[in-house]
N, C-alpha and C positions, 0 to 999 in steps of 0.2 A: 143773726148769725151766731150759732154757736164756736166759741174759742177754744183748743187745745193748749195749755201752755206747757212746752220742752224746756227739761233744763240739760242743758249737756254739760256737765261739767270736766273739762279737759283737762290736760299735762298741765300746760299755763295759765288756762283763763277759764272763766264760763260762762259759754253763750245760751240766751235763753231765747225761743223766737216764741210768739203768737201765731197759730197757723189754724186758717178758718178751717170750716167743713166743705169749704171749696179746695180746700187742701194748698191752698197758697200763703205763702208769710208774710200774714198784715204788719210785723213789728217787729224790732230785735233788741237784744239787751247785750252788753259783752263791760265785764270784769276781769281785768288780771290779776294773778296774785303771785306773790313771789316762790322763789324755789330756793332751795338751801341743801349747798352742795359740802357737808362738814369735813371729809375727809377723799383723797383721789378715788373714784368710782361707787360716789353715795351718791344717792338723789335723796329729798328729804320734804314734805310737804307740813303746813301748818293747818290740821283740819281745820281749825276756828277762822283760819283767816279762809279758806275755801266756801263755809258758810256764809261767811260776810258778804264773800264776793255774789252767793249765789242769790242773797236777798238782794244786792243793787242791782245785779242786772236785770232780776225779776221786775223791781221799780221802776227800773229807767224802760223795759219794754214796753210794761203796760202803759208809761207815762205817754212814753211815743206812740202810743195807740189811741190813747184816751179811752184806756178800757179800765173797767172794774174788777178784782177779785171775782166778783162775783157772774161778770160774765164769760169766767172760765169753767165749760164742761167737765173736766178731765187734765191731768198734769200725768206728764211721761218724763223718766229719768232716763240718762245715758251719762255715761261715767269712763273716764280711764281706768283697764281694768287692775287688776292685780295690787294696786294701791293699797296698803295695806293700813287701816286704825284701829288700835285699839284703845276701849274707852271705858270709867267707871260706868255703872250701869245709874248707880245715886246721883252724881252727881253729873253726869253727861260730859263731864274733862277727859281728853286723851289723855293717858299717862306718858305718851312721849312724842316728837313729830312721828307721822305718816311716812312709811318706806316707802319710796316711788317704784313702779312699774321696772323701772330703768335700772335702778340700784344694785350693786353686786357685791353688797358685803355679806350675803351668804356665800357666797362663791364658793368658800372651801369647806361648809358645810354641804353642799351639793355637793362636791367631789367626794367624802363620805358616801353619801348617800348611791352610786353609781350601784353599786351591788346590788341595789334593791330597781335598779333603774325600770329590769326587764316586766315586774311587776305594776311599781308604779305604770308604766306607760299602756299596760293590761288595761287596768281600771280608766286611769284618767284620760288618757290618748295625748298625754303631753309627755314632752323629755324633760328630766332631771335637770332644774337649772332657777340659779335664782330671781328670777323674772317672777315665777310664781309665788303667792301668797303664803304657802302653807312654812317654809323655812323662815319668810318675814314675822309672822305669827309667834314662831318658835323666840327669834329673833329679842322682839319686844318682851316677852314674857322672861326671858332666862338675864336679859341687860335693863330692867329696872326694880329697882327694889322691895321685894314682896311682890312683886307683879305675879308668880309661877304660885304662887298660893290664894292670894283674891281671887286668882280664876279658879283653880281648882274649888273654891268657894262659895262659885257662882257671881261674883260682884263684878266681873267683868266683861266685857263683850267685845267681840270682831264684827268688822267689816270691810268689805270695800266702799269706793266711795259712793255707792247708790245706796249701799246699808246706812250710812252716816249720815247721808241728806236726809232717807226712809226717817230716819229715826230723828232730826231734828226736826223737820216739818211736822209729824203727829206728837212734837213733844216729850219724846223717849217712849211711846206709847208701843211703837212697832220695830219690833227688830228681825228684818228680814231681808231678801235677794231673790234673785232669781234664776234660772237654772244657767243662761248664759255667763252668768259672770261665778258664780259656782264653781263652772266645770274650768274656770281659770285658776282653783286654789293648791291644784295638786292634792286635795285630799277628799274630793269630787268624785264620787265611781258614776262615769256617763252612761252605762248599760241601766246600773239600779235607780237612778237619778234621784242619789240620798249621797247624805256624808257617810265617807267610808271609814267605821271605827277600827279596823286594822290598820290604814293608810295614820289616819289621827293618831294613833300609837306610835307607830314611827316617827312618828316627823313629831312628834310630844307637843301635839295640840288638843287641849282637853275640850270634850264634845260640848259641855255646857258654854263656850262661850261662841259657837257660829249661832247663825241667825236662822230663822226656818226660811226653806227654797218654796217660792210661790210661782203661780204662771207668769209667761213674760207680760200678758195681755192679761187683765184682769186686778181686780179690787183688792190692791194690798193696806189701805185706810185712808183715812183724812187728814186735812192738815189739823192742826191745833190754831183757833184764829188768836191767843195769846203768843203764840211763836210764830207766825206767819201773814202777814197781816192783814190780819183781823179777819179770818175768814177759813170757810170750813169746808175743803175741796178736794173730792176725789184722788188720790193716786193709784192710777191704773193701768199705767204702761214702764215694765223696768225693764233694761237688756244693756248690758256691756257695749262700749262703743259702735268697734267692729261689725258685732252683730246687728246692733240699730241701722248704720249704715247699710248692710247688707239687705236690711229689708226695706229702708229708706230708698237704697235704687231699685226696688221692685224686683228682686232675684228672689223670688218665691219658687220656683221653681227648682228643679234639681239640675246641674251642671252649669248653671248663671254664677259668673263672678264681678267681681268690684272689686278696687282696690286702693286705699283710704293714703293720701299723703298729709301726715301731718310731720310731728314730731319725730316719729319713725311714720313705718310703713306696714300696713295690713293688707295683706291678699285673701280673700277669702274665696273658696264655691261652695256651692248651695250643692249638700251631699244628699238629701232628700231625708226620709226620715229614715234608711238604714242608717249608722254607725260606719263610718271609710274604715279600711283595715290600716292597721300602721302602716308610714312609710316613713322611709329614709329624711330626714328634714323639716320633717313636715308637723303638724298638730291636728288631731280630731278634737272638737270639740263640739260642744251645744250651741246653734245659730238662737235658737231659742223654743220655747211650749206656747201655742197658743193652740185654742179651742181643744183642748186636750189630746192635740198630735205635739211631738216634739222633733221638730227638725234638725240637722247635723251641717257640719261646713268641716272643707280643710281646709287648714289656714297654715300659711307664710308669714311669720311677725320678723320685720325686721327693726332695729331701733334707733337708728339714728339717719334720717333720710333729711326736712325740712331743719333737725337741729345742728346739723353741718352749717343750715346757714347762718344761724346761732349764734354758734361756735364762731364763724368767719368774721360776722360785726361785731359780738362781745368779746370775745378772746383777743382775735387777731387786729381787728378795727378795718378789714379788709372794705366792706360794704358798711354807709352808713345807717341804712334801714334797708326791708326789707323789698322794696317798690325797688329798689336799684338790680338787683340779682340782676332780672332776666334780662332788660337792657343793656348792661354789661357782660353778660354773657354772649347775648348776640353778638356785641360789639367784633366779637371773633368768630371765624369760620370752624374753629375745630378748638380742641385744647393745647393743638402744638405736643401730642403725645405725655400732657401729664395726664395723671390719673390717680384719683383722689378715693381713699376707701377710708368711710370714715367708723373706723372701729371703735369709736371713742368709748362705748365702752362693752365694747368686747362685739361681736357677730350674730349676729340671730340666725332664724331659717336663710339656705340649707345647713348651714355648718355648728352653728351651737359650741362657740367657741369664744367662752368669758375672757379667755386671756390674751384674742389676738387683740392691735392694738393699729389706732388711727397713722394712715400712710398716705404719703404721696410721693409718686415716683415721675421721672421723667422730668426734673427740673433743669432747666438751663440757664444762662443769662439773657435770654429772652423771654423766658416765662416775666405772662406781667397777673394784676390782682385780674382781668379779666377769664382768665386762665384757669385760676384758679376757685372763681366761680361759679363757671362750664362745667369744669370738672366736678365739682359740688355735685352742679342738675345733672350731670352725665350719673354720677354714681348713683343717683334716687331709681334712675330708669335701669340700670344695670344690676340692683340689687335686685328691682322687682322682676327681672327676668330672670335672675336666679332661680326664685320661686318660681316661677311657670314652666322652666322645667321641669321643676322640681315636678312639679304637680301633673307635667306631662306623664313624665315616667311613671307616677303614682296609677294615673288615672287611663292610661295608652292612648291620652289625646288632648293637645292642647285648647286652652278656651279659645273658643270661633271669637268671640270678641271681650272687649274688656271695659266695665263700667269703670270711670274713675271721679273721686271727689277728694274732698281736702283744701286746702288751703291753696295748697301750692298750684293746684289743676289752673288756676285762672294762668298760669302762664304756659301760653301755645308751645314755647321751645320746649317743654317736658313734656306736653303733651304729645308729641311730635317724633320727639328722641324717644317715647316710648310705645307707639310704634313702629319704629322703623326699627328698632331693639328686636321688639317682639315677633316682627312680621303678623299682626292682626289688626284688624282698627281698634280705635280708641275712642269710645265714648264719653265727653263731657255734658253733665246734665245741665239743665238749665237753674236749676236749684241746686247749687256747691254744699249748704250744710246738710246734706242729706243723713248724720248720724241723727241729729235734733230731730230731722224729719221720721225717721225710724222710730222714735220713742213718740213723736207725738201720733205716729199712726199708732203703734198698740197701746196707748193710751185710748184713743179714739174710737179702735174698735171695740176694746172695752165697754165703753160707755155710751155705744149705740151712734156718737158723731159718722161712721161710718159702717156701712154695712156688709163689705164684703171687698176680700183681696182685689177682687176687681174693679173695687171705684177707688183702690191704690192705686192699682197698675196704670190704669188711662190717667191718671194725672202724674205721671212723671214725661218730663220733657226734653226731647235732646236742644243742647244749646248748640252744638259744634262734634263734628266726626272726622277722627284724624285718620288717615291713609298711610299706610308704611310707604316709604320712599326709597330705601335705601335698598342698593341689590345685595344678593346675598353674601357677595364675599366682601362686600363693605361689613354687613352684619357680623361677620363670621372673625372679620380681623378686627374688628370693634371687640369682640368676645372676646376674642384671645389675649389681647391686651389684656382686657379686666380679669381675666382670670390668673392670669401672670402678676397682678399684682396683687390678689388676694391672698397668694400663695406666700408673698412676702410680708403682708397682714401678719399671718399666722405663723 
């Protein structure tokens, strides 16, 4: 049997699976590593330790397989996008932690930026906001010392985190990406699909430190068997989380959507290979390039969905792990009218609003920690219906159905509440990491383990199909609520 091996490296952790040419996952590996929050609305990662994690989990997979390096065909990266490192090129040291995804200490560099918004979102198909790459960029270079001149230098180098694994795995050999996670940098033109050196002017990111944009399927180099162990193996499959998953549930297709619960939440559809025209909330971007077509998605990012629950056992000590949620949330019939919006830090799609801020209303002295919970999984399903508005509006017609994965999908009451939200079924796969699965398919197809979108397709599996239950003016005063309280969010 020939073995793909996926490394997904995520917000918290990284999961690595073995996944045959039967397209099923012989094994799995999973690493935490920590986050570092230095100041109110920073997120902060330590590349070195993100590496570390990704060679254990790689070990312990293969260990649980009883498999060799070497009976791996092909290795596929999937990454949190917009994560920003920057790194010497000599010596392969970050010059400072990793901005996360999440982070909004550009905040008020973005709200500069607003005047150029109509433009940037021309080129990129994303809104002005610090979420994206290309102010983090800016960021690291103007707050470490001598950093804005090394690069201008050439000594220095960007990437996100699939550029950073790319480049520790071959050794600092290959410094590269791919067009998905690119068109996440803000300085991405998705029409040209190159860096755009007007956008890099603005946003004062000098061109010599991106990485070159390769297919998402296809032979970006080998590992290094001195940095990797001991062994010298194809990487042929890169694409930004989202988009991995998106071809992981088999939405090859145009108007196929999924929608990803982790840490936040990702909606995506399969726009085909036109370019979506901008809308209101929303983000065009690159699904991903294989066999030299390059496909498009819109996407709903929202950011704090599974990290409310987080929030609730680290912060508050509400829930002592995370197996408690859903049993306690059933514990109760409804939320007794609280409503939880968790802005922690700040709003994503439709509203794009860094300053609102985490709310809950509707408290009495009967509200209990169960309540409080509910309301947790009530807001994951209420955010993501946001976006499918959203995307109705865009698109004059809502997704007939909805793939979903993530972490969180193993629990029915979200999957449940988010159909009866939505008014559409809900589809959970039989296979939940389906990002990792997306990277180890265009790894695969690279490398001949598979040969065609259709011996994808037939091997995805439905585990369970939820049915909306709720009528519509249940629906309707469920919305109203929530919308009544985002208003106060903001």
């Amino acid at each position: 049997m020939s073995y793909v091996l996926s490394i997904d490296a995520g917000t918290t952790g990284v999961t690595v699976l073995l996944v045959g040419d039967d397209a099923r996952v012989h094994a799995t590996g999973y690493r935490e590593f920590p986050q570092y929050f230095p100041h109110p609305g920073w997120v902060s990662h330590d590349a070195d330790e993100i590496w570390s994690a990704t060679l254990t989990a790689t070990e312990d997979c293969l260990h649980a397989a009883r498999a060799r390096p070497d009976d791996v065909a092909a290795i596929g990266i999937t990454n949190q996008r917009e994560t920003t490192v920057v790194w010497d090129r000599a010596t392969g040291a970050p010059i400072d932690k990793a901005i996360v995804w999440q982070c909004r200490r550009t905040a008020q560099r973005c709200e500069e930026l607003k005047a150029d918004e109509e433009m940037i979102r021309a080129a990129t198909g994303l809104v002005v906001d610090a979420y994206f790459s290309g102010t983090k960029i800016e960021w690291l270079l103007d707050n470490n010392e001598g950093a804005r001149q090394r690069a201008d230098n050439g000594e220095l180098a960007f990437g996100t985190i699939d550029t950073w694994l790319i480049w520790k795995l071959t050794g600092g050999r290959v410094h590269a990406t791919d067009p998905s996670n690119a068109s996440r940098t803000m300085v991405y033109d998705i029409d040209s699909l190159d860096w755009s050196p007007r956008l890099c002017e603005l946003l004062r990111v000098p061109m010599s430190v991106l990485p070159d944009v390769r297919p998402s399927s296809g032979r970006f180099g080998e590992t290094d068997p001195a940095s990797f162990l001991g062994a010298r193996l194809p990487i042929s499959g890169v694409a930004g989380d989202q988009q991995a998953a998106l071809f992981g549930q088999g939405c090859f297709e145009a108007g196929r959507s999924k929608n990803t619960y982790g840490t936040g939440s990702f909606l995506l559809l399969n726009a085909g290979t036109t370019r979506p025209a901008l809308s209101q909330g929303l983000l065009s971007t690159v699904a991903w390039t294989v066999n030299g077509r390059t496909d498009y998605a819109l996407e709903g990012s929202i950011f704090v969905t599974g990290a409310a629950l987080n929030w609730l056992r680290d912060g508050l000590g509400v829930i002592g792990e995370f197996a408690e949620a859903e049993p306690l949330a059933s514990s109760v019939a409804d939320t007794d009218g609280v409503v939880f919006v968790p802005a922690l830090t700040g709003l994503g799609s439709p509203y794009w609003d860094p300053y609102a801020r985490g709310t809950i209303t509707g408290l009495t002295r009967g509200t209990t920690r169960a309540h409080l919970v509910r309301a947790a999984i009530e807001a994951m399903a209420h955010q993501s219906q946001d976006v499918i508005e959203a995307m109705a509006d865009a698109s004059g017609a809502a997704p007939s159905e909805l793939r979903v994965d993530g972490g969180a999908v193993r629990m029915d009451l979200l999957c449940q509440l988010q159909a009866d939200l939505s008014g559409i079924p809900v589809l959970r796969p039989v296979v939940r990491e389906t990002t990792a699965m997306g990277a180890a398919f265009l790894a695969g197809l690279a490398e001949g383990v598979w040969d065609s979108f259709g011996a994808l397709e037939s091997s995805w599996g439905l585990d369970r199909r939820f049915e909306p239950r709720m009528t519509g003016a249940e629906r309707g005063a469920a919305r109203s609520q929530w919308r009544d309280a985002v208003t106060r969010a903001r």
